[in-house]
Residue frames as qw, qx, qy, qz and C-alpha x, y, z in Angstrom:
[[0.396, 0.224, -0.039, -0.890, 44.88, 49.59, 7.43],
 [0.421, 0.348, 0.830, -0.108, 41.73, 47.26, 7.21],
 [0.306, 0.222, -0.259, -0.889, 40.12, 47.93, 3.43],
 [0.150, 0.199, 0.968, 0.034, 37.69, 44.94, 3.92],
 [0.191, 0.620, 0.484, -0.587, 34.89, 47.49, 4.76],
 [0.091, 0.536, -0.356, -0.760, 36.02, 49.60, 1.92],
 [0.140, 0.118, -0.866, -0.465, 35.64, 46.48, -0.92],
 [0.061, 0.372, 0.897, -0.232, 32.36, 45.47, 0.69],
 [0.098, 0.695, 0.295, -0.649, 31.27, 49.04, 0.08],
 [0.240, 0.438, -0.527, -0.688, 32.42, 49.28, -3.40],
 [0.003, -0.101, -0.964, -0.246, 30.80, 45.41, -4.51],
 [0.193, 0.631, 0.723, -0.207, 27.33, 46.37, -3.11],
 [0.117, 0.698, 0.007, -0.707, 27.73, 49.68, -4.78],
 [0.036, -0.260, 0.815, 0.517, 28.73, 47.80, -8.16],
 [0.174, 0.226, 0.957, -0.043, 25.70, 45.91, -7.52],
 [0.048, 0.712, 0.379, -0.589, 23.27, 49.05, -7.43],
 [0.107, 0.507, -0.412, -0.750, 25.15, 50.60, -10.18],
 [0.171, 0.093, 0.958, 0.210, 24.25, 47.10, -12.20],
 [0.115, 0.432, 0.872, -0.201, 21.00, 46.97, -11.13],
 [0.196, 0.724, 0.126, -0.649, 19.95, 50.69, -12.41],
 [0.188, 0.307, -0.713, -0.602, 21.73, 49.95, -15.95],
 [0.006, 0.041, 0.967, 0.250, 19.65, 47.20, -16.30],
 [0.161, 0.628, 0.541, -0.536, 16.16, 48.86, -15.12],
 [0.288, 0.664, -0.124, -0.678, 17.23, 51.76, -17.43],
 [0.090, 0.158, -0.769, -0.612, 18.26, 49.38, -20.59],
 [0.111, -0.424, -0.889, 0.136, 14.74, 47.24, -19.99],
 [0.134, 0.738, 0.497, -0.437, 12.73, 50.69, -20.03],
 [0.089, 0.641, -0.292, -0.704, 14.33, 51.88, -23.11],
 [0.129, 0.247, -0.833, -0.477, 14.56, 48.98, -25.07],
 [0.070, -0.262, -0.962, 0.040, 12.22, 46.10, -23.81],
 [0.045, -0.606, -0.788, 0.095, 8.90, 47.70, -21.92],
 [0.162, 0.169, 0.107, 0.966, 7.19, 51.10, -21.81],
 [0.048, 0.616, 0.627, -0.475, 4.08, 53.07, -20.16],
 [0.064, 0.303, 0.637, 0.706, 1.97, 54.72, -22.48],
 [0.142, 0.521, 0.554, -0.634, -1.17, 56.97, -21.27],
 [0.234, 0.456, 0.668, 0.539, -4.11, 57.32, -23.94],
 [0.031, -0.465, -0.358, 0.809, -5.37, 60.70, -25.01],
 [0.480, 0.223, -0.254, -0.810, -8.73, 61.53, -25.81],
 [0.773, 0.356, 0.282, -0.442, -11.72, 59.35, -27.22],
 [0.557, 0.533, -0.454, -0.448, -10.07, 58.12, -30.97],
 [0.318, 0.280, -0.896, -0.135, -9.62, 54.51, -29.43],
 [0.238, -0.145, 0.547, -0.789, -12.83, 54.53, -28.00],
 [0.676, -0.592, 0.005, -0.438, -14.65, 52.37, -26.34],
 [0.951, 0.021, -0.294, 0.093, -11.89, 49.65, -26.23],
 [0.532, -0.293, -0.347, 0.715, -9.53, 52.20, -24.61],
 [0.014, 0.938, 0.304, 0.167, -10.63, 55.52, -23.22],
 [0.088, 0.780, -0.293, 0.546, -8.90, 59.22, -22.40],
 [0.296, -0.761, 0.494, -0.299, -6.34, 58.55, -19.63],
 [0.975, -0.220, 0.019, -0.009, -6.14, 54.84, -19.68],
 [0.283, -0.733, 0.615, 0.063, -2.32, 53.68, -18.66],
 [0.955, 0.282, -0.024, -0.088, -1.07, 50.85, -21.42],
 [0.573, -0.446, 0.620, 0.297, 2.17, 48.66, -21.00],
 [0.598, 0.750, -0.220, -0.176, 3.94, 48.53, -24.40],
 [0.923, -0.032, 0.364, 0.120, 6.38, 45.93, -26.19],
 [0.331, 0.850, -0.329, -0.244, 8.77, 47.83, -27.70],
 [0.164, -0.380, 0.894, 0.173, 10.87, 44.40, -28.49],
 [0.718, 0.237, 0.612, -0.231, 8.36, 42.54, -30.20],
 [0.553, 0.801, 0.158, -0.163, 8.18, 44.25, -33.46],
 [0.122, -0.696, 0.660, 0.254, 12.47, 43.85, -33.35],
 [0.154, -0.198, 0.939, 0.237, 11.76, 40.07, -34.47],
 [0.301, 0.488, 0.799, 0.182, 8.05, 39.09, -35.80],
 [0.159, 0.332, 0.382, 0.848, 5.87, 41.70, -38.08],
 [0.121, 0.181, 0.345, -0.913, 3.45, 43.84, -37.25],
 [0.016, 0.217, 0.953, 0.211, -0.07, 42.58, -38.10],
 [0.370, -0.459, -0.527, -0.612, -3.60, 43.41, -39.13],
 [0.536, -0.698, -0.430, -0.200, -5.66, 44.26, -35.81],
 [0.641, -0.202, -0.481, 0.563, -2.60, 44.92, -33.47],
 [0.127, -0.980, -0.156, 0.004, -3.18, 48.23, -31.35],
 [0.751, 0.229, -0.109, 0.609, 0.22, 50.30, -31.55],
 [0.443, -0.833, -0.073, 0.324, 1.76, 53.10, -29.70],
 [0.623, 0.403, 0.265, 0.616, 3.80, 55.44, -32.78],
 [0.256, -0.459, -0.103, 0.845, 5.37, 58.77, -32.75],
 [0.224, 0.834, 0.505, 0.007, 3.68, 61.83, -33.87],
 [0.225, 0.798, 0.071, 0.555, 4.71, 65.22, -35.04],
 [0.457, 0.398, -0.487, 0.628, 8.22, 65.02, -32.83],
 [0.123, -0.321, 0.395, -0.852, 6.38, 65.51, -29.28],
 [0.777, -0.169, 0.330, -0.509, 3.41, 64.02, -29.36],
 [0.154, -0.175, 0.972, -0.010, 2.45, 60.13, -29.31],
 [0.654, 0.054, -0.192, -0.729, -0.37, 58.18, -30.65],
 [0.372, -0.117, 0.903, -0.178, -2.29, 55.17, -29.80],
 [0.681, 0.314, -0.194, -0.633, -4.11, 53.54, -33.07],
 [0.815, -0.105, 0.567, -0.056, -4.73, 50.18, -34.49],
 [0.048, 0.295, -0.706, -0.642, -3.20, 48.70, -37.79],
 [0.724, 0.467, 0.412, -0.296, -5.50, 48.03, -40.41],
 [0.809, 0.554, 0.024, -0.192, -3.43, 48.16, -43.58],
 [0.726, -0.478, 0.407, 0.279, 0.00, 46.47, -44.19],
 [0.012, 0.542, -0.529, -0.653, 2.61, 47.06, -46.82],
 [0.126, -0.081, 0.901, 0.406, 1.55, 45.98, -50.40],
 [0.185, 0.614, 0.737, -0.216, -2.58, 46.31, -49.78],
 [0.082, -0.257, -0.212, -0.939, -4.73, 48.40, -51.00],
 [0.012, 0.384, 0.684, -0.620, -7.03, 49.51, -48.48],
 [0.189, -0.280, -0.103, -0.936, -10.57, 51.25, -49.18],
 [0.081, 0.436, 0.726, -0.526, -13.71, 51.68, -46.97],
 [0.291, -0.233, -0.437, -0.819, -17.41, 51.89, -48.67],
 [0.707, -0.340, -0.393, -0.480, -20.36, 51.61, -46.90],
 [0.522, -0.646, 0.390, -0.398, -18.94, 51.74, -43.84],
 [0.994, -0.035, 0.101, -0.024, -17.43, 48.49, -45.00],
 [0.251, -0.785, 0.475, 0.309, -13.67, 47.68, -44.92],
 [0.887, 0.428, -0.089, 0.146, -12.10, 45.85, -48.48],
 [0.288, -0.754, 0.503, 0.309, -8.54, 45.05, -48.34],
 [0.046, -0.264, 0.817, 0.511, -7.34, 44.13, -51.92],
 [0.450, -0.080, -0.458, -0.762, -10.99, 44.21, -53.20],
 [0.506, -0.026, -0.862, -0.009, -11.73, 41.70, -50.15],
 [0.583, -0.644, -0.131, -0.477, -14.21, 41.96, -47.34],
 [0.342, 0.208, -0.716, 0.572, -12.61, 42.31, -44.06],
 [0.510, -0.685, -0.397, -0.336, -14.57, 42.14, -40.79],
 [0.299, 0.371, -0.666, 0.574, -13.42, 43.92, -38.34],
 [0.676, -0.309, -0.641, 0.193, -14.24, 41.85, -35.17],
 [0.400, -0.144, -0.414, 0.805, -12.65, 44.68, -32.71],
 [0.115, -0.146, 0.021, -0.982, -15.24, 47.34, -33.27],
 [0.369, 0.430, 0.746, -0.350, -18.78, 48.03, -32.06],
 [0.308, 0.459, 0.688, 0.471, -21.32, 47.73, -34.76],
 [0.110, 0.949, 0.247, -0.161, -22.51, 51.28, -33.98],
 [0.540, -0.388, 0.278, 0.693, -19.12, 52.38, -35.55],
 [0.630, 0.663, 0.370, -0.162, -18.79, 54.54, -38.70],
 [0.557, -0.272, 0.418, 0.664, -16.15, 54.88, -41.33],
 [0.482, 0.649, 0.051, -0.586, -16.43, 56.87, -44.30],
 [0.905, 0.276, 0.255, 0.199, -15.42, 56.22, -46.86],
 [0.058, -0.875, 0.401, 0.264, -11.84, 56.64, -47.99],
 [0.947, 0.235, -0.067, 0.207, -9.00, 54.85, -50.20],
 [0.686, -0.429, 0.146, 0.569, -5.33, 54.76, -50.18],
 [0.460, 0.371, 0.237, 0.771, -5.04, 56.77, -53.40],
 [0.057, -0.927, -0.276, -0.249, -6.36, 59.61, -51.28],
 [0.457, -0.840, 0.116, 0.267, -3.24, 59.70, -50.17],
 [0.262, 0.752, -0.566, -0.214, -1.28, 59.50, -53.21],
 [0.587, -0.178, 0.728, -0.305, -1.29, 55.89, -53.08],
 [0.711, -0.033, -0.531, -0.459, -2.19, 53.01, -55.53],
 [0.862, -0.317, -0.391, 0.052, -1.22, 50.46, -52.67],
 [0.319, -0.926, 0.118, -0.164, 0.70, 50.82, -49.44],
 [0.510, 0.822, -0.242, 0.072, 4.43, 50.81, -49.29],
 [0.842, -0.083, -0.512, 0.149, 6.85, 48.92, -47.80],
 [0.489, 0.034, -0.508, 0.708, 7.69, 49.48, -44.74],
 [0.202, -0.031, 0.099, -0.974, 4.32, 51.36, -44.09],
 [0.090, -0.493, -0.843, 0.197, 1.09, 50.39, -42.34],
 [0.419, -0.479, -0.438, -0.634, -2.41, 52.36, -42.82],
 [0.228, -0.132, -0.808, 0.527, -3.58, 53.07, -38.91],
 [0.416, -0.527, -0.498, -0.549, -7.24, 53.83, -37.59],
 [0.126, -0.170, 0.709, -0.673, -8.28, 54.57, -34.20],
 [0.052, 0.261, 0.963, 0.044, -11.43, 52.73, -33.19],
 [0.217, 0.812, 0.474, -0.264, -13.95, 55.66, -32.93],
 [0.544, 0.103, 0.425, 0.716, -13.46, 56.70, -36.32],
 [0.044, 0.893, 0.346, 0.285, -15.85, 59.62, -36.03],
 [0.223, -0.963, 0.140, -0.066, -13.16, 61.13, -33.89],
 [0.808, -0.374, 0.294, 0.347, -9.68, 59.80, -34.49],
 [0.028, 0.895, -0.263, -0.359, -6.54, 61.60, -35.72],
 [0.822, -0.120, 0.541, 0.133, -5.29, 58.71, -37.92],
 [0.443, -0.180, 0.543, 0.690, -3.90, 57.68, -41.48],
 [0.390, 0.580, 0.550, 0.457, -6.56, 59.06, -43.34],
 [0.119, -0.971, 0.081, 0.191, -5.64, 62.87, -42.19],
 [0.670, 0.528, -0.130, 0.506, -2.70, 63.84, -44.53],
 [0.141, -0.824, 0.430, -0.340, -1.18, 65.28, -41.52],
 [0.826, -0.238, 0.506, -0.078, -0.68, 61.51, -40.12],
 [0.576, 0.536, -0.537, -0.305, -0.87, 59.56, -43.52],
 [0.935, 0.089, -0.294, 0.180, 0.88, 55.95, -43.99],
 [0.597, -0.767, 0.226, -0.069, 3.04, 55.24, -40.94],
 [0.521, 0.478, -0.680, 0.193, 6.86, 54.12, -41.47],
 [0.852, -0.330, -0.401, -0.068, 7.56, 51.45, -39.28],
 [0.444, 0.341, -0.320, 0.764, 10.16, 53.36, -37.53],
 [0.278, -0.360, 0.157, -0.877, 7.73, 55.69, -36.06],
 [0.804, -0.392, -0.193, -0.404, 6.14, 52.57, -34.24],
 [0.030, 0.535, -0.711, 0.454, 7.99, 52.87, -31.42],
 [0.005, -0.119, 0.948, -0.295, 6.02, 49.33, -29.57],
 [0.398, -0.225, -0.738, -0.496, 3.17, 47.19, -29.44],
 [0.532, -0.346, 0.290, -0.716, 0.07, 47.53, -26.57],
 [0.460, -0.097, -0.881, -0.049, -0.09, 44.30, -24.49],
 [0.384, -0.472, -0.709, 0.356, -1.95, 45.11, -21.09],
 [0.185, -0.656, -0.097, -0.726, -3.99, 48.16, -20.05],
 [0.502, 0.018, -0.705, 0.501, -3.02, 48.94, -16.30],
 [0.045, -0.140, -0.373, 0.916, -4.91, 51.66, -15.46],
 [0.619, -0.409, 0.340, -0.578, -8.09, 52.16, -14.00],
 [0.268, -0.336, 0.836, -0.340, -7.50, 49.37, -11.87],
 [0.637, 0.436, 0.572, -0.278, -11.22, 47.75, -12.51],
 [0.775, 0.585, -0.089, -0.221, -10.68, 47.96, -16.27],
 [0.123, -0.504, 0.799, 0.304, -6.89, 46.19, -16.52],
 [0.863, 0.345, 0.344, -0.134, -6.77, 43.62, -18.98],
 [0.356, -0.402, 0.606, 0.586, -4.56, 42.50, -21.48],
 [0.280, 0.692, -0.237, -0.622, -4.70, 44.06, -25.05],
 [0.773, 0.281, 0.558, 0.110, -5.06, 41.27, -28.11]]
């Protein structure tokens, strides 16, 4: 009885079996596809865009002022916003103007036709924001479901499930995400 065939059939099958574990660990752990919904990160990303996510970044360096994120929502849904406030700040917005720790911030990513009300962290029970919790904004703040809706609030970094590096979809707008 010849079981060459047989072992030839089981290695390439080993190989397959490999190759899927490693697809599937590498879409759980490492990369992710993301699809934005709605206007609230608008104009810089719009309703349907497709965004490649870094869910291994945020395992070893911090999560920083301006970075666009991709964070879980009320157990179903997903959101795509940008940090603006990082543990320890105190965040407030007057005059359509952002202060972090009593300090003009400019934010460089928006267009100047943008408007913010005004709001502080103690509207959320807050004197400053807590460790392990980030303050998130979408970019068209006249329409964005973000931290200053006490249904959102201050994000635990748990719930920021990977960072946006590259917008894939529409084809004519790709580009990678700063």
């Amino acid at each position: 009885m010849d079981l060459r065939g047989t072992k030839e059939f089981l290695k390439d099958f080993a190989k397959y079996i490999i190759f899927i574990i490693v697809i599937l660990l590498i879409a759980i752990y490492v990369v992710g596809l993301q699809q934005v919904v709605g206007p609230s990160m608008s104009p810089n990303l719009d309703n349907s865009n497709i965004l490649i996510l870094d869910k291994l970044t945020y395992k070893f360096s911090k999560i920083k002022r301006g970075d666009v994120v991709s964070l879980y929502y009320a157990d179903t849904k997903y959101l795509i916003k940008r940090v603006i406030g990082l543990p320890g700040e105190y965040i407030e917005f007057k005059n359509n103007k952002l202060y972090i720790d009593g300090k003009l911030y400019n934010e460089k990513y928006l267009n100047k036709d943008v408007v913010t009300d005004d709001f502080s962290i103690t509207s959320l029970g807050y004197d400053k924001i807590p460790k392990d919790m980030y303050l998130v904004l979408g970019d068209n703040r006249q329409d964005s479901l973000d931290s200053r809706d006490d249904t959102v609030g201050l994000i635990k970094k748990r719930d920021i499930i990977g960072k946006v590096r590259f917008r894939l979809w529409p084809i004519n707008k790709m580009k990678i995400i700063a």
